[in-house]
N, C-alpha and C positions, 0 to 999 in steps of 0.2 A: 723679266718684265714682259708682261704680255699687251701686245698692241691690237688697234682695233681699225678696220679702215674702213667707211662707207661710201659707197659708191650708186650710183643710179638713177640721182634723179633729175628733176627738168622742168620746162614749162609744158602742158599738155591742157587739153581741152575737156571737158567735162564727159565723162562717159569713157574717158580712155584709159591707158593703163601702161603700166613702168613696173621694174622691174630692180630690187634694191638690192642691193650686195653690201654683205659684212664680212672682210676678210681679214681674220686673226692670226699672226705671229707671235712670237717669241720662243725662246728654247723651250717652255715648260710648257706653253698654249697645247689643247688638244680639246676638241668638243666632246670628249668621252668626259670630261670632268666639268667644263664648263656650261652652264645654258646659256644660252643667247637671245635677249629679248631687244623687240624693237618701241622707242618713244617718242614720240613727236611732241613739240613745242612751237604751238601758234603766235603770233605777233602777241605782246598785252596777255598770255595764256600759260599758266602752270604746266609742264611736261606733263605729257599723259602715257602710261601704259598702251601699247598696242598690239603686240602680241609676241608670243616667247615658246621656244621647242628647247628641247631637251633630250639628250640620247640618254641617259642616262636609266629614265624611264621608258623612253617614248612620247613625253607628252607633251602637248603644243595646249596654249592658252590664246586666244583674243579675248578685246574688248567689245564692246556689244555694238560701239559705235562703227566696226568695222567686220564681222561674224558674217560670214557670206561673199564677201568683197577679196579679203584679203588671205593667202596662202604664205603660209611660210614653212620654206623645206632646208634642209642642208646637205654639205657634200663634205663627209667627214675626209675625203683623201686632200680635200683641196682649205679644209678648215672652213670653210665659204657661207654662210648664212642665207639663203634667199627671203625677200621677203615680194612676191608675188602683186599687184597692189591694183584692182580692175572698180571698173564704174566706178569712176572718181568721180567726187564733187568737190566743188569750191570752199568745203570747209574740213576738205582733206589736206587744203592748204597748211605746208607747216616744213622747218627743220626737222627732218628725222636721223634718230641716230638709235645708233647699234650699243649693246654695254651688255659687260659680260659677268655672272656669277658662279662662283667655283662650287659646285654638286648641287646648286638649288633645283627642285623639282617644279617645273611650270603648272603642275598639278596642286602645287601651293597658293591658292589663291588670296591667301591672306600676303603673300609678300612678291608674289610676281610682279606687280604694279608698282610699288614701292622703289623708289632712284636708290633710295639709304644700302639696299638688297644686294646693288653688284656693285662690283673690285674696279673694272678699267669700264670706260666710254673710248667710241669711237669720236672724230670730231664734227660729225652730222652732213647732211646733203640734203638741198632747199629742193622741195615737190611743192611745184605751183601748179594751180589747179585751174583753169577759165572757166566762166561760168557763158 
């Protein structure tokens, strides 16, 4: 069983920036097989893709709404996901969470985005945003 845990967010002001962590266990977990993309889900708002890396290839994915803003790295020794997250705005507001697929390529743009795509979710961390 592979778990997922997200960690790092908060209430911050407009222009600032946090720092998110995704950290996965279980006996089998290893990010050589799995990607890791990050989603957010606004009040009233469908979960949205935000951005997803992958060792497998190398390759990392954002959504357009965040392309310049947001970084996301990882630390295969520690399983750890970062997701980087700067100039923020008030409708960065949202639940974000972590969820894992086993060998999907983020270079897949047809299903990076897509919830139906990965195996486990983590159980999210609220990023509030002041305006």
């Amino acid at each position: 069983e592979v778990q997922l845990q997200a960690s790092g967010g908060g209430l911050v002001q407009a222009g600032g920036s946090l720092r998110l962590s995704c950290a996965g266990s279980g006996v089998t977990f290893t990010l050589d097989d799995y990607a890791i993309s990050w989603f957010r889900q606004a009040p009233g708002k469908e979960r949205e893709g935000v951005s997803c890396i992958s060792r497998t290839d190398g390759s990392t994915w954002y959504s357009d709404s965040v392309k310049g803003r947001f970084t996301i790295s990882e630390d295969g020794a520690r399983n750890t996901v970062y997701l980087q997250v700067n100039s923020l705005k008030p409708e960065d507001t949202a639940v974000y969470y972590c969820a894992a697929s086993w060998s999907l390529l983020c270079s897949n743009t047809a299903m990076v985005a897509t919830t139906s795509t990965y195996d486990y979710w983590g159980q999210g961390t609220l990023v509030t945003v002041s305006s």
